[in-house]
C-alpha positions as CSV (number, residue, x, y, z in Angstrom):
1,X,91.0,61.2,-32.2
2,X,88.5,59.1,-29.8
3,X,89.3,58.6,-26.1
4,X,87.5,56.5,-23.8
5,X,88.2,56.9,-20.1
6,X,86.7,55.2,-17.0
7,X,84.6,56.9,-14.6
8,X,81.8,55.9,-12.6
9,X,77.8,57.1,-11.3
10,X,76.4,56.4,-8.0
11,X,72.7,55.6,-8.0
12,X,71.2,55.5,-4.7
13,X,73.7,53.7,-2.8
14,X,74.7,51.8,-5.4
15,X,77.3,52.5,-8.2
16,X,77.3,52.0,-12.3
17,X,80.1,52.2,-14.7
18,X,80.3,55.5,-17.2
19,X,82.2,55.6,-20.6
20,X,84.0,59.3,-20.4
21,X,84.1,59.4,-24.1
22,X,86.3,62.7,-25.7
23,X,86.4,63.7,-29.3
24,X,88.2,65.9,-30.6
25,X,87.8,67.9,-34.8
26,X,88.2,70.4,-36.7
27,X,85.7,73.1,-35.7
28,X,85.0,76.4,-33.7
29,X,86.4,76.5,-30.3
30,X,83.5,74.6,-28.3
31,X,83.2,71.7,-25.4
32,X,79.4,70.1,-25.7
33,X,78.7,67.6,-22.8
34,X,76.0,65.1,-23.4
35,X,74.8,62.2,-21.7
36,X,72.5,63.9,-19.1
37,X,74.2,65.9,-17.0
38,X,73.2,68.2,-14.4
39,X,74.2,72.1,-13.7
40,X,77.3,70.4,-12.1
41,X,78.9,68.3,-14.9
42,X,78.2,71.0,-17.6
43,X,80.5,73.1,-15.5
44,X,83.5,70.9,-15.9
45,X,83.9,72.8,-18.7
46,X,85.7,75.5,-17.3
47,X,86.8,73.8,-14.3
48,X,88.7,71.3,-16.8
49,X,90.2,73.8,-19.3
50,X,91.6,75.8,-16.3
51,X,92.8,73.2,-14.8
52,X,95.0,71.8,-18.2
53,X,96.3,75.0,-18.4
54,X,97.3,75.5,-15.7
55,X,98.7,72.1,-15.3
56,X,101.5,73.1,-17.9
57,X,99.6,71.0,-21.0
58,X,97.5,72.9,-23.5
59,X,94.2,73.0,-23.9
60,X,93.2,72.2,-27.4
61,X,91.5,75.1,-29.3
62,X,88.8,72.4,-32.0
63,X,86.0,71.2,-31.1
64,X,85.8,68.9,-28.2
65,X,82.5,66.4,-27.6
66,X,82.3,64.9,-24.7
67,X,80.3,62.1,-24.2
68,X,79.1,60.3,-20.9
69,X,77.5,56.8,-21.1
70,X,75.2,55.4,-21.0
71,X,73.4,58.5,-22.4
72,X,70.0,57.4,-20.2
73,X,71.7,57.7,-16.5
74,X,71.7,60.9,-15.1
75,X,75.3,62.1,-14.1
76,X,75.2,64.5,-11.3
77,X,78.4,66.2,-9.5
78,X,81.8,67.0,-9.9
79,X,83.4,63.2,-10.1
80,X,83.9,63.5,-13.3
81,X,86.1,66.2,-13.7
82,X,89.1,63.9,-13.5
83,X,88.6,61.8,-16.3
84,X,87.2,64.2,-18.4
85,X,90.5,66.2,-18.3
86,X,92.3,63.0,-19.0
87,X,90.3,62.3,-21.8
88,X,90.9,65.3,-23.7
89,X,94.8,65.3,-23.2
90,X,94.5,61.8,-24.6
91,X,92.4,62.7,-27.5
92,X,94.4,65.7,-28.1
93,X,97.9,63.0,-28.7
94,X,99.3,65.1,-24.9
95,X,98.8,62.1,-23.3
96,X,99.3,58.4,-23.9
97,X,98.9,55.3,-21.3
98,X,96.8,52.0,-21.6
99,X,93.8,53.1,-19.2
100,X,91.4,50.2,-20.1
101,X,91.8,48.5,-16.2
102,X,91.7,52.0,-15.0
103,X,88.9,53.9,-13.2
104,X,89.6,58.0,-12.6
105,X,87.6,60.0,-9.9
106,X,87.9,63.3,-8.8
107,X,86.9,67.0,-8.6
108,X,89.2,69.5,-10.2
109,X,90.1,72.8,-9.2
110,X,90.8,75.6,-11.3
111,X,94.9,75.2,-10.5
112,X,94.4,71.6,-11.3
113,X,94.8,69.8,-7.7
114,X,92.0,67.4,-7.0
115,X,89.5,67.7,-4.0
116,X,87.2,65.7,-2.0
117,X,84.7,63.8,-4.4
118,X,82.0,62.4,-2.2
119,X,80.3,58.6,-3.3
120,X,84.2,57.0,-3.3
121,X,83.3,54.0,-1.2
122,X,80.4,52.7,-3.5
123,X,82.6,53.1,-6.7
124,X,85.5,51.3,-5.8
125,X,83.4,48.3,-4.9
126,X,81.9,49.0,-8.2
127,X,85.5,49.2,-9.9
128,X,86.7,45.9,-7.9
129,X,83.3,44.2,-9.2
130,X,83.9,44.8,-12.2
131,X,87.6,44.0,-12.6
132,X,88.9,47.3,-12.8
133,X,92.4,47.0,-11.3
134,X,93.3,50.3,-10.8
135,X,92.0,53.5,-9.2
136,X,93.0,57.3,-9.3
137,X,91.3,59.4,-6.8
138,X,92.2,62.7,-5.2
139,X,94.5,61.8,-2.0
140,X,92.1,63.4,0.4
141,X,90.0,60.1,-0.4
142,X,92.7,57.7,-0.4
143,X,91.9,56.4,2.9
144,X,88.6,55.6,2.1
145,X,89.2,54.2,-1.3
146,X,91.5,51.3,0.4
147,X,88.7,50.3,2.8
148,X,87.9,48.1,-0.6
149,X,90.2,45.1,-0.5
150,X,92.1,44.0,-4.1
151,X,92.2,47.0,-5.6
152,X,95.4,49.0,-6.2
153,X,94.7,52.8,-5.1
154,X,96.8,55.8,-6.7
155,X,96.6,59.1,-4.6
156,X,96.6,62.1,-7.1
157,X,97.0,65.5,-5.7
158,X,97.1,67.2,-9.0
159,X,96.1,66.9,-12.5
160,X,100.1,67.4,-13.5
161,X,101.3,65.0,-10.5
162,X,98.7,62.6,-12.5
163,X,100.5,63.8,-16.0
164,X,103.7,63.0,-15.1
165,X,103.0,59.5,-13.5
166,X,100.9,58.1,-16.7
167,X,104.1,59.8,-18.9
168,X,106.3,57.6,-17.0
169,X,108.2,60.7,-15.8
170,X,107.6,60.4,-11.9
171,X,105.5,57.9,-10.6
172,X,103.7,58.4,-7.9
173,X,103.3,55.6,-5.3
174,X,100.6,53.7,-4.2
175,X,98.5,53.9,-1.1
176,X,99.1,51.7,1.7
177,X,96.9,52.3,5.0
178,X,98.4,51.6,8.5
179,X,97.7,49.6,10.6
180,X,94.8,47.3,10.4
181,X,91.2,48.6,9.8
182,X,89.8,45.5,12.2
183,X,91.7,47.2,14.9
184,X,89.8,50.7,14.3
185,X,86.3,49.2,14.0
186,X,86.8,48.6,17.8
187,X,87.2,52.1,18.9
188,X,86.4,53.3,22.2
189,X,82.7,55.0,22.6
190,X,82.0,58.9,23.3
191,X,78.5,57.8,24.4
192,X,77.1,58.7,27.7
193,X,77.6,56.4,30.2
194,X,75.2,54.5,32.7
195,X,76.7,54.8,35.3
196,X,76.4,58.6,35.5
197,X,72.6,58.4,35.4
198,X,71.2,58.5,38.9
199,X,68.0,56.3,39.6
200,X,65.7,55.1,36.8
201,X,66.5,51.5,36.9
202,X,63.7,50.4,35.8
203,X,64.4,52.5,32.4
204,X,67.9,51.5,32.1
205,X,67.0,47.6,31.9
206,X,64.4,48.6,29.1
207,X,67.2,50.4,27.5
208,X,69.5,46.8,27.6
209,X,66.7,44.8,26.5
210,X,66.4,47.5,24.0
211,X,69.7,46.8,22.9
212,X,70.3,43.3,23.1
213,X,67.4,42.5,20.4
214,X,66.9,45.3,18.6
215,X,63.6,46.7,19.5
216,X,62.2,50.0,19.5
217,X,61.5,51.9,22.0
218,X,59.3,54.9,24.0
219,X,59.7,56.6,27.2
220,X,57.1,59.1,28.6
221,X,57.4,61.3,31.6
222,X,57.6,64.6,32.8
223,X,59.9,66.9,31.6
224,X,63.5,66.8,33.5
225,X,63.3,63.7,34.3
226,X,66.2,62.3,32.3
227,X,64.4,60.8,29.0
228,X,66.9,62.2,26.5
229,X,70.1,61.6,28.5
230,X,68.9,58.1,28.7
231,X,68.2,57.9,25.1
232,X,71.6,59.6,24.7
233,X,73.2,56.4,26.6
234,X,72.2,53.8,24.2
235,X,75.3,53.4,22.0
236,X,77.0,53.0,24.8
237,X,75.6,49.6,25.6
238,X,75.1,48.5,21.9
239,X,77.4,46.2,20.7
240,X,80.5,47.5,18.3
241,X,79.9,47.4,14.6
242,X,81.5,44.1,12.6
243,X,83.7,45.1,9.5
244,X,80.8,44.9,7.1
245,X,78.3,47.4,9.1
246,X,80.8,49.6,9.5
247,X,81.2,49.3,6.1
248,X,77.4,49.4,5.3
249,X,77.3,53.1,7.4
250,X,80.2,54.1,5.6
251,X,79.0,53.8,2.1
252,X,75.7,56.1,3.2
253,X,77.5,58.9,4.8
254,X,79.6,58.8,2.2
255,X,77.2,59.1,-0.8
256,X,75.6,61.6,1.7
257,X,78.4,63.7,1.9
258,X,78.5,63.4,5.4
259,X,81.7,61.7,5.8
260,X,84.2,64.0,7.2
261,X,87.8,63.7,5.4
262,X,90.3,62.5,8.2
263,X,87.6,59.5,9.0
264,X,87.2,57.1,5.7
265,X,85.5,55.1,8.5
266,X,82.6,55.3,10.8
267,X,83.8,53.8,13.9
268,X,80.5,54.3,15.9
269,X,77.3,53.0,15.8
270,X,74.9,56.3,14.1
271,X,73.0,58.2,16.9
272,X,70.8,60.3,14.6
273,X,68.3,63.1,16.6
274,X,66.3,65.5,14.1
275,X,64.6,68.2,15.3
276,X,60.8,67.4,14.9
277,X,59.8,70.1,12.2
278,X,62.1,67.7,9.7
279,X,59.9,67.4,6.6
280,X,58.9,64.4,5.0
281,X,61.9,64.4,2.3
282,X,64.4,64.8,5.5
283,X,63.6,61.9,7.2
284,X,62.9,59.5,4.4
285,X,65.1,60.7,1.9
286,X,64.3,62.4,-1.6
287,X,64.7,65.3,-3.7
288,X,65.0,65.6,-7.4
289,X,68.3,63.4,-6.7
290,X,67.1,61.0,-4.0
291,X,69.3,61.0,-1.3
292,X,69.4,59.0,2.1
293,X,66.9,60.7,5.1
294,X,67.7,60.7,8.8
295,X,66.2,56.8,8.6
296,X,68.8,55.8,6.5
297,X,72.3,57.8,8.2
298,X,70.2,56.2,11.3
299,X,70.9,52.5,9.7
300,X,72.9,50.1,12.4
301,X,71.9,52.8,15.1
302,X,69.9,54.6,16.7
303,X,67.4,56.8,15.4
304,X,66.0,59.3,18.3
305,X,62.3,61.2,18.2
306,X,62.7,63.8,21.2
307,X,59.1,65.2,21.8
308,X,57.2,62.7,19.6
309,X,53.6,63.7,19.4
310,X,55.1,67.7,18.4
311,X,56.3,65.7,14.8
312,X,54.3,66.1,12.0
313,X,51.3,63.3,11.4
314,X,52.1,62.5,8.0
315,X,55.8,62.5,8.9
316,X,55.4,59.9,11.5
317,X,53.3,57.6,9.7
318,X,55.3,57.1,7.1
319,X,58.0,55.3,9.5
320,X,55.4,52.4,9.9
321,X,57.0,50.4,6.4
322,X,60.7,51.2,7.0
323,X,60.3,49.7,10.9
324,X,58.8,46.9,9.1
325,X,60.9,46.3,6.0
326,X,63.6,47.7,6.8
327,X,64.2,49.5,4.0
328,X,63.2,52.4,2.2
329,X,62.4,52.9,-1.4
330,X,62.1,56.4,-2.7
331,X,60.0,56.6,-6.3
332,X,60.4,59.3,-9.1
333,X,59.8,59.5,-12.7
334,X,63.1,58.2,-13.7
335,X,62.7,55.4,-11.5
336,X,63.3,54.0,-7.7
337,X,66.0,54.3,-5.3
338,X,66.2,51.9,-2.3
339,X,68.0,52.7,1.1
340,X,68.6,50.7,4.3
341,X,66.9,51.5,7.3
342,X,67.4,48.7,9.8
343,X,67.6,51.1,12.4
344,X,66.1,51.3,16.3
345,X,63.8,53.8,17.2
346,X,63.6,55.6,20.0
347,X,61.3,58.2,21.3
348,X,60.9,60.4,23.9
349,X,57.7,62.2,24.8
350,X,55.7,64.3,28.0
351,X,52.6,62.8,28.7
352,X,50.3,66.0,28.1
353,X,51.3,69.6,26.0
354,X,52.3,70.7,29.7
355,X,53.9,67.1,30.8
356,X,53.0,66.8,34.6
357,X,50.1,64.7,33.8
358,X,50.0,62.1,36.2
359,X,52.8,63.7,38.2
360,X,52.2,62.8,41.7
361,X,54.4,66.4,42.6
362,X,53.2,69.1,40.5
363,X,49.7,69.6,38.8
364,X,48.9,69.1,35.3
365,X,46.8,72.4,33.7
366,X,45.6,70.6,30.8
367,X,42.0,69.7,29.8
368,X,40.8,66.4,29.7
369,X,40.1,66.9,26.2
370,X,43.5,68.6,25.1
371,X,45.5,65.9,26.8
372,X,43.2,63.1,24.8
373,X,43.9,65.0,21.8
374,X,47.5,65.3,22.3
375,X,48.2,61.2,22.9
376,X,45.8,60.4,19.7
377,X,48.7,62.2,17.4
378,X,50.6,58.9,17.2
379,X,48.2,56.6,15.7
380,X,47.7,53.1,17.0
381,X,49.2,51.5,14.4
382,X,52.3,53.4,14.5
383,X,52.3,52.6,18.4
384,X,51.5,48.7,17.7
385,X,55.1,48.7,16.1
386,X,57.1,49.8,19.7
387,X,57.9,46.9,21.3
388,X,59.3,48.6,24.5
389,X,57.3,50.9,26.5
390,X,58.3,52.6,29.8
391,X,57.1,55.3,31.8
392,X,60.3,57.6,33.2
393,X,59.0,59.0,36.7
394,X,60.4,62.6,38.0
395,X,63.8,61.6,40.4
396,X,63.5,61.8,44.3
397,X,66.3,64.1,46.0
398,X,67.8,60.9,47.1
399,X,68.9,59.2,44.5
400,X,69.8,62.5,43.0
401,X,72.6,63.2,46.1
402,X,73.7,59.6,46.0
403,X,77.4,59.2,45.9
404,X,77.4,56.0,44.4
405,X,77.4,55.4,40.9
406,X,75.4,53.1,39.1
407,X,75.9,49.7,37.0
408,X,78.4,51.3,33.8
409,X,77.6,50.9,30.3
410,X,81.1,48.3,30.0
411,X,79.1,45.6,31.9
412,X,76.0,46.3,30.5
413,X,77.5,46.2,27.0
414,X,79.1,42.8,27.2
415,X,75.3,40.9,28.6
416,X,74.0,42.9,25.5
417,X,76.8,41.3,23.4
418,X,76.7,38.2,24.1
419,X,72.5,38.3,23.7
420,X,74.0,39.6,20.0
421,X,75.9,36.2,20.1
422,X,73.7,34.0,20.7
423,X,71.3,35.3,18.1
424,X,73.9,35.3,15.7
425,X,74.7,31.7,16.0
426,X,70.5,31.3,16.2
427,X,70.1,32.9,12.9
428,X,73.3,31.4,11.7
429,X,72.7,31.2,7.2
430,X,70.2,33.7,7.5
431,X,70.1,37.8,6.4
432,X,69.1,38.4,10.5
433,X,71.0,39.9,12.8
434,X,68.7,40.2,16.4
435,X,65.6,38.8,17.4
436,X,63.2,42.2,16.3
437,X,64.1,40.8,12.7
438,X,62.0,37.6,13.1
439,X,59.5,37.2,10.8
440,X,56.6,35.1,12.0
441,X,58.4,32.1,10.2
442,X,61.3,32.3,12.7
443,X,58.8,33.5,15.6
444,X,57.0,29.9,14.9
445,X,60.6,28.6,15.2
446,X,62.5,30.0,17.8
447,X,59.6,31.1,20.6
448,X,58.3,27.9,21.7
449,X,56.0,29.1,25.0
450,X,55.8,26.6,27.8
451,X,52.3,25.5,29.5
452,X,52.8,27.6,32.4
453,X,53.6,30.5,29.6
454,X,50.5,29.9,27.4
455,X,48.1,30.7,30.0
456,X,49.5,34.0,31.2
457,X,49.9,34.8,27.1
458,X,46.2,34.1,26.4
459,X,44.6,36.1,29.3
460,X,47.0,39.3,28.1
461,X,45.7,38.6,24.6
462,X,42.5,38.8,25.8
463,X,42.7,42.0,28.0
464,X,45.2,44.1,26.4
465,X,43.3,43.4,23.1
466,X,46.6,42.6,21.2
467,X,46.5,42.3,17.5
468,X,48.6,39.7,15.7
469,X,51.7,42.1,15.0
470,X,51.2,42.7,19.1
471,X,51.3,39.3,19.8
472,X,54.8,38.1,17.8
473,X,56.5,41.4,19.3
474,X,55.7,40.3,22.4
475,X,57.0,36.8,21.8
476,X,60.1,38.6,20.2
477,X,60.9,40.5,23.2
478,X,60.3,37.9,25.2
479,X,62.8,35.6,23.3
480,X,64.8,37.9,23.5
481,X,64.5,38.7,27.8
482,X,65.0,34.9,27.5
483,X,69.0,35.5,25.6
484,X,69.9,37.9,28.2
485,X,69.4,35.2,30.9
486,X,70.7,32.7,28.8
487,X,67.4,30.6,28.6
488,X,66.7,27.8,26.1
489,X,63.1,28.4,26.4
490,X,60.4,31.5,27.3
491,X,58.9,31.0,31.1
492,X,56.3,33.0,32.7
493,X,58.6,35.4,33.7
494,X,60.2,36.3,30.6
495,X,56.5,36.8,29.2
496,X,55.5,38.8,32.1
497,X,58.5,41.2,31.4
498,X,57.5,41.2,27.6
499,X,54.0,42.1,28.5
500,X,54.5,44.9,31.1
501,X,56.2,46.8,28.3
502,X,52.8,47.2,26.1
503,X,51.4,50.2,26.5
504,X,47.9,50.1,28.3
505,X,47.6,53.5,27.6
506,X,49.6,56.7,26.5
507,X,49.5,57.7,30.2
């Protein structure tokens, strides 16, 4: 007899529909998968027939062919487990239920309860897309199964739990979340607050322009002098995710495997930091099965480069198309996978291999040569795609033993928020989201420079040099100096901000 179950693939981020297809003859003893699995799928085999018998059903002794279409997708994992069970115990006449609205996830262990199967979020979009009306997935995942509105989730802890509900003997009941998943999103922030940071002003106003449009962002200085605690503050002035980014995070960490069990939802905005001996495939994403890279689990965050120039060249350069695009797309033989990466970069770096030069307190022992040497490892056009960048000097004693605290993150976050706001309603029918999105289309449109404005923009054209990419990111940062002051239009003074933040030099 022929069963066909439902079962799903995810592909990059995305999910496709799989035919678990189960026959069972007369034959020697023998279970042949096809359909391309990997190492993982071919050992459902003995995952499955432990799992049926010890389940309290018997596992048929003929020969069993399982099939998994379409037969030109790769399947990869342990997802398929699940149905594959069900599909022999409804081939073998054990079993019988109308499952043609029903998709069945999960990874079975060798006593037949289900674990953790990672990729959840993307297939029950999938399942809902395609009018699949109900789900079975291991009750570990529940939670993150009903982030997906108009589906009806069934938590299964076990392959006989499962038995006994599609027998009609005890059903089990489905899953309702509490409370309301609007109410999560706005979770409190662990981030390191403003106010704690003594001096360094200057920095911590880059850092909310930073924030309010969406621009990347370097900081140089000696070491000690608080670059990565800075960095460290920045989603705690970002604004809070909206249901659909949290949603977008979500689906990557959970493809990624990265999603830890008790949170179906990332509440937080990513702060990603890898160290910088991260190869090429870690921070793009790749492998023989493509998976997201630090620039993609960055996506709706942050994405932090401690000690910049000490990253690899080639690894560094190949940031200059994701900053641009925004995306990411990873190419192989069987074809391309494409990840988000709309995220913010920010670097931290020392302005010579010893990092006092220029330090007005302690001497610099570097050659003139070394230190030219060491600045040249970020490439100008990797540097022409920084809008923000600030020098962090070493902190006096003073403001060091000051007893009063700064401005906190809470009021910062709320003029970086309602920047956010009124770039929303700006790019209101459009895919943006803040002003370092504008293409030169919406530069043309939204950065009108007054007279006063044009003159001071043409003579910093001139002698800063700026190319064409350096002129609309000024004009974006600008626009976007101009939201945090509520301004219709750019003046002088929004301009002048914009410009102090191009780098002259590395130094």
């Amino acid at each position: 007899m022929l069963a066909k179950v439902n079962s799903a693939a995810v592909v990059g981020l995305d999910a496709q529909i799989v035919d678990v297809e189960v026959d069972i003859s007369a034959g020697l003893p023998t279970m042949t998968i096809v359909g391309l699995p990997d190492a993982a799928v071919q050992e459902a085999r003995e995952r499955v027939r432990a799992a049926i018998r010890n389940s309290g059903c018997a596992f048929p002794m003929k020969r069993i062919t399982v099939n998994l279409a379409p037969a030109d997708l790769k399947k990869e994992g342990p997802a398929y487990d699940l149905p594959i069970a069900v599909g022999i115990l409804l081939s073998s006449e054990q079993l019988s239920a109308e499952i043609a609205e029903t998709l069945f996830l999960g990874e079975l262990s060798l006593d037949g309860s289900l674990r953790h199967t990672h990729g959840i979020l993307p297939m029950v979009a999938l399942a809902k897309e395609k009018g699949l009306s109900t789900l079975f997935v291991p009750a570990a995942d529940a939670r993150e199964a009903s982030l997906v509105e108009g589906v009806r989730i069934i938590p299964v802890n076990s392959l006989a739990e499962l038995v006994s509900h599609l027998c009609g003997a005890a059903t089990i009941p489905d899953y309702h979340p509490e409370g309301s998943l609007e109410g999560v999103v706005q979770a409190g922030w662990s981030a390191m607050d403003l106010a704690h940071i003594k001096g360094q002003e200057h920095v911590k106003r880059a850092l909310e322009v930073a924030a309010a449009g969406g621009h990347n962002l370097v900081m140089s200085g000696p070491p000690g002098s608080g670059k990565t605690l800075l960095a460290r503050s920045l989603p705690s002035i970002l604004p809070k995710m909206t249901m659909a980014e949290a949603l977008e995070v979500t689906k990557i960490y959970s493809v990624s495997g990265l999603l830890p069990s008790d949170t179906p939802l990332i509440l937080q905005r990513p702060f990603r930091s890898p160290h910088y001996t991260i190869s090429h495939a870690g921070l793009v994403g790749g492998g023989r099965w493509p998976r997201p890279g630090e620039i993609s689990l960055s996506h709706r965050g942050v994405l932090f480069l401690d000690e910049f120039p000490e990253f690899g060249h080639a690894v560094l350069e190949v940031l200059r198309q994701p900053i641009e695009d925004k995306v990411v797309t990873i190419s192989r033989a069987q074809g391309s996978v494409t990840f988000p990466a709309n995220f913010m970069m920010v670097a931290a770096m020392n302005p010579c291999p010893c990092g006092y030069y220029g330090d007005p307190v302690k001497e610099c022992t570097c050659s003139p040569s070394l230190i030219s040497r060491y600045q040249k490892r970020i490439s100008g056009p990797l540097l022409d795609r920084i809008d923000i960048f600030v020098q962090v000097p070493r902190i006096e004693y003073e403001k060091l033993t000051e007893e009063r605290l700064g401005e906190g993150s809470d009021a910062v976050r709320l003029r970086v928020e309602r920047a956010r706001h009124i770039q929303q309603e700006r790019f209101q029918g459009a895919k943006l989201t803040c002003n370092a999105e504008m293409t030169p289309v919406e530069v043309r449109e939204f950065c009108q420079v007054g007279a006063e404005a044009q003159g001071l923009l043409r003579a910093a054209m001139k002698q800063l040099a700026l190319s064409a990419r350096a002129f609309h990111r000024i004009l974006k940062l600008a626009r976007t100096i101009a939201d945090l002051t509520d301004a219709q239009t750019i003046s002088a003074s929004h301009l002048a901000e914009a410009i102090q933040y191009r780098p002259r030099s590395l130094v």
